[in-house]
C-alpha positions as CSV (number, residue, x, y, z in Angstrom):
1,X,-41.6,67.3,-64.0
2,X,-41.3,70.6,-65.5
3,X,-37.4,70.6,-64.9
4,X,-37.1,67.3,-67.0
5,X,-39.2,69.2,-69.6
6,X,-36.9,71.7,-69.3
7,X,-33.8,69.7,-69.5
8,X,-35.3,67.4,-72.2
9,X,-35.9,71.0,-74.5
10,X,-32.6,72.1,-73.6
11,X,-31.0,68.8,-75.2
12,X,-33.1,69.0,-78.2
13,X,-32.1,72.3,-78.9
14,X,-28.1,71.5,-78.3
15,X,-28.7,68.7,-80.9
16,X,-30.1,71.4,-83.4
17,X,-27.3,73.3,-83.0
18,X,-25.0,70.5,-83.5
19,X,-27.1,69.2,-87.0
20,X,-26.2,72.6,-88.2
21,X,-22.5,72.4,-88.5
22,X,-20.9,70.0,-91.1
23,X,-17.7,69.5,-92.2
24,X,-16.9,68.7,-95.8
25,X,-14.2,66.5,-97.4
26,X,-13.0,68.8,-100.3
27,X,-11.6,71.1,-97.0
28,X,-8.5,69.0,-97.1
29,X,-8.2,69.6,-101.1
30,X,-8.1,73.6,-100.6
31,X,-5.8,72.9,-97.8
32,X,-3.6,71.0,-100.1
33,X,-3.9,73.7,-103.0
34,X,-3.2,76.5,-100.4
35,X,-0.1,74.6,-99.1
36,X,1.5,74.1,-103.0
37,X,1.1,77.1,-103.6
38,X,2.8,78.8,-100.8
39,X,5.6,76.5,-101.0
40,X,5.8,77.4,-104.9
41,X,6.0,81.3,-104.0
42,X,8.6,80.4,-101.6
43,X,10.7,78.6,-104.0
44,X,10.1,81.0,-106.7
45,X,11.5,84.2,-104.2
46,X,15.1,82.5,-103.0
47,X,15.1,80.9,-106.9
48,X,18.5,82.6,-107.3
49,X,20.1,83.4,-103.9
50,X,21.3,80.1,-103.5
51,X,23.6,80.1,-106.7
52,X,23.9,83.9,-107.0
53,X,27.4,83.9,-108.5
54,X,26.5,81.4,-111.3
55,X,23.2,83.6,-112.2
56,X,25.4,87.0,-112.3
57,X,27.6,85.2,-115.0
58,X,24.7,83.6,-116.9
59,X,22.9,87.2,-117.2
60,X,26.1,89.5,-117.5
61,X,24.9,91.4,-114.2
62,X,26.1,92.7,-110.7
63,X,25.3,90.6,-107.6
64,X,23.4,93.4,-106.2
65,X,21.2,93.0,-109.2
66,X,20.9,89.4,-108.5
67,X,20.0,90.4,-105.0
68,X,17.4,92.9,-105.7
69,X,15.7,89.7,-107.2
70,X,14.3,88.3,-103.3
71,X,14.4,92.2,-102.1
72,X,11.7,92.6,-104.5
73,X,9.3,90.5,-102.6
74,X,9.9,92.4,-99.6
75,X,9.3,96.0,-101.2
76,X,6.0,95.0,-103.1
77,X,4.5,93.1,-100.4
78,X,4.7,96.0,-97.7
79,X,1.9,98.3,-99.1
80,X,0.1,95.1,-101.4
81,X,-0.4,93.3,-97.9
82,X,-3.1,95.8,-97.1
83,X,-4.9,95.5,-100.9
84,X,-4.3,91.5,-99.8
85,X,-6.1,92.2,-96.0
86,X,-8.8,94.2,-97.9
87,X,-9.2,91.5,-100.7
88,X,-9.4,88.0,-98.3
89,X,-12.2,90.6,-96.3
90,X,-14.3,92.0,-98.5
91,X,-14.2,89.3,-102.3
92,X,-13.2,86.1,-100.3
93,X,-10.9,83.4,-99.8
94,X,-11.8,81.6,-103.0
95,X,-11.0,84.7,-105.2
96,X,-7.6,85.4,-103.4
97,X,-6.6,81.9,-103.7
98,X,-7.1,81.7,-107.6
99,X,-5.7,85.9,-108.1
100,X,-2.9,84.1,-106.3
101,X,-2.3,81.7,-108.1
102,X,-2.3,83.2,-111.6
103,X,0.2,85.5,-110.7
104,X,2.4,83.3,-108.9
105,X,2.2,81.1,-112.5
106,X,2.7,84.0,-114.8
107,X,5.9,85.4,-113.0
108,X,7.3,82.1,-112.9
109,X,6.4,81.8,-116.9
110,X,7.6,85.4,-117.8
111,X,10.9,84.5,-116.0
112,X,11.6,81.9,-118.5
113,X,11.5,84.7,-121.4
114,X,15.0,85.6,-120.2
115,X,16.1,82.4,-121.3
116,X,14.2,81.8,-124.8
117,X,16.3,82.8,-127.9
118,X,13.2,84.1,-129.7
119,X,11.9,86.6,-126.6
120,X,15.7,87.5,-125.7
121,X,16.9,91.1,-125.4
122,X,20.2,90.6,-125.3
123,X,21.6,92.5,-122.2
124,X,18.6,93.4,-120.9
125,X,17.1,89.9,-120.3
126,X,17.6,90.4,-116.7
127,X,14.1,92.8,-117.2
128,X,12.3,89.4,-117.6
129,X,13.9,88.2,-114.2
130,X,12.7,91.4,-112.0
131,X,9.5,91.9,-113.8
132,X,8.7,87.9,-113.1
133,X,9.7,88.4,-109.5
134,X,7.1,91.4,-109.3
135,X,4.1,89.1,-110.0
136,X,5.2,86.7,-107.8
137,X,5.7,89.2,-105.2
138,X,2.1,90.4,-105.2
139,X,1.1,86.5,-104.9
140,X,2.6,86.5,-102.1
141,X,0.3,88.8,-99.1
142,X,-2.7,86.7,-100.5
143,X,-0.9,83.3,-100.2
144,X,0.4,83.9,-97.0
145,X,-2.9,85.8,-95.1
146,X,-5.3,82.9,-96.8
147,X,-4.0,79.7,-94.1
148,X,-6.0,81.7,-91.5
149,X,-9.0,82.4,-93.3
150,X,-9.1,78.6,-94.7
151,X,-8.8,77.1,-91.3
152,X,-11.8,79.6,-89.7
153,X,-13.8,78.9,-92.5
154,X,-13.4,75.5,-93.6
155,X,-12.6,73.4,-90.4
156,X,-13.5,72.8,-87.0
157,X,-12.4,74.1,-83.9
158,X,-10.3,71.0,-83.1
159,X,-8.9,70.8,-86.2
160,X,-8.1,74.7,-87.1
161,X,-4.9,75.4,-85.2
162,X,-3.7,71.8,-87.1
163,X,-4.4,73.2,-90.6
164,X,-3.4,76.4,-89.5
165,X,0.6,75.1,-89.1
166,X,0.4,73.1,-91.8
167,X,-0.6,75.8,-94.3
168,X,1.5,78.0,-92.8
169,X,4.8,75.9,-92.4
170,X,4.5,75.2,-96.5
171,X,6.4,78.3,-96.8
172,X,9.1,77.4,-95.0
173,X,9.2,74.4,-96.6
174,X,9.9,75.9,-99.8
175,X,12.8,77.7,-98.2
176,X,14.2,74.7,-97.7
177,X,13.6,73.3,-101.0
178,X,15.0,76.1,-102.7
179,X,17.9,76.2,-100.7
180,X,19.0,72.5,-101.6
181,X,17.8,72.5,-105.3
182,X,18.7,75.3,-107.2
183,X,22.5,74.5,-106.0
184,X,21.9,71.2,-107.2
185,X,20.6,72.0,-110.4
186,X,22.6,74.5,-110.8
187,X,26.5,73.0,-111.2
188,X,27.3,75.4,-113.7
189,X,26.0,78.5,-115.3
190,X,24.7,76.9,-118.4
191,X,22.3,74.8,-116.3
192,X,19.6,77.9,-115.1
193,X,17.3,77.6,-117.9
194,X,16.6,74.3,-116.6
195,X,16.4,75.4,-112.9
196,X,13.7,78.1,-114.4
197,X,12.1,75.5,-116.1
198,X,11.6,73.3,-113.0
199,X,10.7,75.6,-110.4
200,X,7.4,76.8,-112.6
201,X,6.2,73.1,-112.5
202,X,4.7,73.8,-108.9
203,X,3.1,76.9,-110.0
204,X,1.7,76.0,-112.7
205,X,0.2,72.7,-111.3
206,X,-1.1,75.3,-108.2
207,X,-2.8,77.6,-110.3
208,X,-4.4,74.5,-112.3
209,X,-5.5,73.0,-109.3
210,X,-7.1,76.1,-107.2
211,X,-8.8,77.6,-110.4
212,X,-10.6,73.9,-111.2
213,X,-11.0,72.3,-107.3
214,X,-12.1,75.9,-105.9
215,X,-15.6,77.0,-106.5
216,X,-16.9,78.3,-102.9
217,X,-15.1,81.1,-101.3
218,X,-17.3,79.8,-97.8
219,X,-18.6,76.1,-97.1
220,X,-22.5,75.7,-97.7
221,X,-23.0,74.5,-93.9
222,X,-20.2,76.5,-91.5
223,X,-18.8,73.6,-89.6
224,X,-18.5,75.4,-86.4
225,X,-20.7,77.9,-84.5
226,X,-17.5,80.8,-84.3
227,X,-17.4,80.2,-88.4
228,X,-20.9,81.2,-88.5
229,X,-20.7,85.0,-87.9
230,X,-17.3,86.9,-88.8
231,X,-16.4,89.5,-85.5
232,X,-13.7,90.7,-86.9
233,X,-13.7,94.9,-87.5
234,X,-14.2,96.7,-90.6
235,X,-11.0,97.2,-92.0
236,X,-10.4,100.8,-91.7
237,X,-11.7,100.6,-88.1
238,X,-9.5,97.5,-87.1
239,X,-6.6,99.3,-89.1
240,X,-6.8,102.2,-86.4
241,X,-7.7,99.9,-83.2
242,X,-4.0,98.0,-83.8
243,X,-2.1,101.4,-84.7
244,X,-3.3,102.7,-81.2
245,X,-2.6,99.3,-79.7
246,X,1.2,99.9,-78.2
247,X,1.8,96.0,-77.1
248,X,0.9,95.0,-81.0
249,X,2.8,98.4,-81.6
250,X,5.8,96.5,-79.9
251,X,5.2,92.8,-81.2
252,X,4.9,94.2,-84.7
253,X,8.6,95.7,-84.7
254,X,10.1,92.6,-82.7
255,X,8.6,89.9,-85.2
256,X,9.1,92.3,-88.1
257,X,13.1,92.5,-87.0
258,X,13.3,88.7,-86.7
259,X,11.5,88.3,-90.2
260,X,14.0,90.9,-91.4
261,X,16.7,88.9,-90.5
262,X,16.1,85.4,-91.6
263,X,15.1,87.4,-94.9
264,X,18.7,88.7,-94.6
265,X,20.3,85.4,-93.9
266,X,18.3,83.8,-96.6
267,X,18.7,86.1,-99.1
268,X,22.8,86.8,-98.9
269,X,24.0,83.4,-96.7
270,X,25.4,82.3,-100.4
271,X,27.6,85.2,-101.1
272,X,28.7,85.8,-97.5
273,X,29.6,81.5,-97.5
274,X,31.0,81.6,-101.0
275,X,33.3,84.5,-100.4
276,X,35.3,82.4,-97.6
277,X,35.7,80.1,-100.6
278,X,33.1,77.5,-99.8
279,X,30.6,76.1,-102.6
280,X,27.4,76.8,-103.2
281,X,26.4,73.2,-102.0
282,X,28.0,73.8,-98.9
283,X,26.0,77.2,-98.8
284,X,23.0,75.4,-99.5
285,X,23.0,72.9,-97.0
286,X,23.4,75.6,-94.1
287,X,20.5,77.7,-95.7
288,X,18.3,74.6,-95.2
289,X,20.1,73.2,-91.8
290,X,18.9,76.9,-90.7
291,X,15.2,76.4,-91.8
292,X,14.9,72.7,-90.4
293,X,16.0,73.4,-87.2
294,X,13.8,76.7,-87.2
295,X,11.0,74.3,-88.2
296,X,12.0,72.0,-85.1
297,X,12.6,74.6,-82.7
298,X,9.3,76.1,-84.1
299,X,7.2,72.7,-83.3
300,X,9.1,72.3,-79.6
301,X,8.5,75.5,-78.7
302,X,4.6,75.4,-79.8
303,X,4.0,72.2,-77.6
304,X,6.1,73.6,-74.7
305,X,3.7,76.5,-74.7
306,X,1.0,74.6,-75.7
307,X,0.6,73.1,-72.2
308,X,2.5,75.7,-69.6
309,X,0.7,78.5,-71.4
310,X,4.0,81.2,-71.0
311,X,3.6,83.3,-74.2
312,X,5.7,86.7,-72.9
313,X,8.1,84.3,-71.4
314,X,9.2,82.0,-74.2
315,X,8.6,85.3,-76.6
316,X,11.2,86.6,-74.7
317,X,13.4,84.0,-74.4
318,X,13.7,83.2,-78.4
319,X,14.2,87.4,-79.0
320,X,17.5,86.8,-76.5
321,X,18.6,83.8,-78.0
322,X,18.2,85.6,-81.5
323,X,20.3,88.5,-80.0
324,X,23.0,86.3,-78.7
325,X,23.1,84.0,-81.9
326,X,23.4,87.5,-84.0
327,X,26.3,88.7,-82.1
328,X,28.2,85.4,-81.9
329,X,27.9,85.4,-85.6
330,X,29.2,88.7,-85.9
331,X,32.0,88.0,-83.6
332,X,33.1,84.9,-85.7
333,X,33.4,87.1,-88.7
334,X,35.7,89.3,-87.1
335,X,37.8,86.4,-85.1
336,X,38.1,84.5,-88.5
337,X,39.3,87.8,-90.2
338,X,42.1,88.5,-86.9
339,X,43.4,84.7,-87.7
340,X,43.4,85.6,-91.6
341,X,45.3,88.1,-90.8
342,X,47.8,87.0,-88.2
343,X,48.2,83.8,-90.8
344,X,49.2,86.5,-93.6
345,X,51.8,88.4,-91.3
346,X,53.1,84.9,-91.0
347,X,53.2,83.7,-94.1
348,X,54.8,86.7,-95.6
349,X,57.6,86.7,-93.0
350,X,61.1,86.1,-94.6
351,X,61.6,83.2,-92.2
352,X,58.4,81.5,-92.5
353,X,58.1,81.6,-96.1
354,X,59.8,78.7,-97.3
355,X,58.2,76.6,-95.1
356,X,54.4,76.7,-95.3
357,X,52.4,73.8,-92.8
358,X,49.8,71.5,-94.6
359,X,47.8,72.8,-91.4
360,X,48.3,75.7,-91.7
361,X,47.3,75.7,-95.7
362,X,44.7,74.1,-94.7
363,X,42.9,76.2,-91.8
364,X,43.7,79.1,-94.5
365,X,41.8,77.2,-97.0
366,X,39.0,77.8,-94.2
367,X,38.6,81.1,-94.1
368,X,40.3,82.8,-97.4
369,X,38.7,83.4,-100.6
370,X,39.4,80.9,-103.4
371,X,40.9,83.8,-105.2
372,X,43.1,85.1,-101.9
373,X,44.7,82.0,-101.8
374,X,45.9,81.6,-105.2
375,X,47.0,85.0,-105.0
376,X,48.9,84.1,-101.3
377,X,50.7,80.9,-101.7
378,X,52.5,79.3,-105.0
379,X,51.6,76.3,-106.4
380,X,55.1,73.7,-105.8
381,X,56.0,73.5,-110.0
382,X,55.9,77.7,-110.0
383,X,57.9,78.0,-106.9
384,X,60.4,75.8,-108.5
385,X,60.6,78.2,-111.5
386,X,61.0,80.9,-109.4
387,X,63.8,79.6,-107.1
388,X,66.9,81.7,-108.2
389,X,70.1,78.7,-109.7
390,X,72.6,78.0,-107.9
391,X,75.8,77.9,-109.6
């Protein structure tokens, strides 16, 4: 008798429990703000890598310049991503959100000065581009920490890893986006202020959306027991715990090399494409062929380990593949440059150079500069004109 008692208070006190978690249907609105707006930042930081040459041109300005454009994310968001740890802590996730979005929307508005008669300063436009770019940069720690916090806060433990990845893959998302529009949009250098012009729709309609939809930074009822308390450090003290931590000591430096890389790839895949004379469409489409099939490999690799369980070992695996990848690629460049050269030696031979192959003008066209290969072979009309008369 007094052990059904027992067992009948037990299951009146796990049905308590389970009255006092409730999950809310706006969660999947703040999901949906979170995810624009990361996508937004994204497209707003690689705005210009994909048609580099055509935006140097436009604004009268180096390619380095152009460059320091996305590098600019990178430098800001270093020492901002501890204000952005501190902030998401200590005010809340609705507050980050909304910062977040107004500065993503003003940098993508201030960009556009550099293209408006009234507000132009003639050859120093290009302060509008880099000062734009600053805002969104310190958008972006607080856009990219705040998938985390919305998924512990907002959702239930079956559904947080699920809004977790989709939050989080948004960015690469707009990677890809920006990697396939701005070439399109951009045929020709007169065509940017419309580029500028579309890629602040997104943020603007983000910043619209989190500032009106958001009003709680945490849901009235938790809708989980491990949302109801926060265990997580003070942020000093947790600061110090990791930094005497040596295996996140070691996983910080590995992931922050990979990171550094794609940012690398990303950033300069235009100008390292373009210079073997392809297009920027062309360097477009391998800029998002390499974030798709990081998305897929991404997914595989997440169910594979889902269900073995082998972190270090997959870990591992992906840091050698990225290795081996990375040194193929470099070995291509120089193998591609060899050929170039050999092809030169031959071309410039006195009994090779009246007769050039359509293959062999045609690997050339491969891997030479547009520029290189006018230089290197004559069109048929001017070698005519420069074939000495017979008498």
């Amino acid at each position: 008798m007094e052990g059904t008692e027992a067992a009948s208070l037990l299951g009146e006190s796990g049905l308590g429990r389970l009255a006092q978690f409730k999950t809310y249907r706006r969660r999947w609105f703040l999901l949906a703000c979170v995810c624009l707006l990361n996508c937004s930042n994204a497209m707003l930081w690689l705005t210009f890598a994909p048609v580099a040459d055509k935006t140097a041109a436009y604004f009268h300005i180096s390619l380095e310049m152009v460059n320091w454009l996305s590098i600019v994310y990178l430098v800001i968001s270093i020492p901002f991503g501890l204000v952005a740890t501190w902030v998401l802590d200590s005010v809340g996730l609705r507050c980050a959100v909304i910062l977040s979005a107004w500065l993503n929307m003003t940098g993508s508005i201030i960009r556009m000065f550099s293209v408006l008669k009234f507000l132009s300063l003639a050859s120093h436009n290009y302060l509008y581009l880099i000062i734009g770019q600053c805002f969104c940069a310190l958008a972006q720690p607080l856009i990219i920490f705040s998938p985390t916090k919305l998924a512990a806060l907002w959702f239930p433990d079956h559904q947080r890893a699920t809004a977790n990845m989709i939050a989080s893959m948004s960015n690469p998302l707009g990677i890809l986006i920006a990697n396939v529009l701005s070439p399109a949009l951009v045929p020709e250098g007169k065509h940017i202020p419309m580029m500028l012009g579309v890629y602040a729709v997104p943020a603007v309609t983000a910043c619209a959306l989190a500032t009106v939809g958001i009003h709680e930074k945490v849901p009235p009822t938790p809708p989980s027991a491990s949302a109801t308390n926060s265990t997580s450090q003070p942020f000093f003290t947790g600061l110090k715990m990791l930094l005497k931590n040596k295996p996140y000591i070691i996983l910080a430096v590995c992931f922050g090399g990979g990171i550094g890389m794609f940012t690398c790839f990303s950033a300069l895949l235009e100008q390292i494409l373009c210079e073997k004379g392809y297009s920027n469409e062309f360097a477009g489409l391998n800029g998002a062929l390499f974030t798709v099939c990081g998305l897929l490999g991404a997914f595989l690799l997440g169910l594979y380990v889902d269900r073995t369980r082998k972190f270090i070992e997959s870990t591992k695996i992906s840091f050698c593949l990225s290795a081996l990848a990375s040194i193929m690629f470099a070995v291509l460049q120089y193998w591609c440059w060899l050929v170039f050269a050999v092809l030169w030696l031959v071309s410039t031979s006195p009994s090779s150079t009246p007769t050039i192959s359509g293959s062999m003008l045609k690997e050339t066209t491969v891997i030479c500069p547009r520029k290189k290969r006018e230089q290197m072979f004559l069109k048929p009309n001017q070698a005519k004109k420069r074939m000495p008369r017979t008498q």
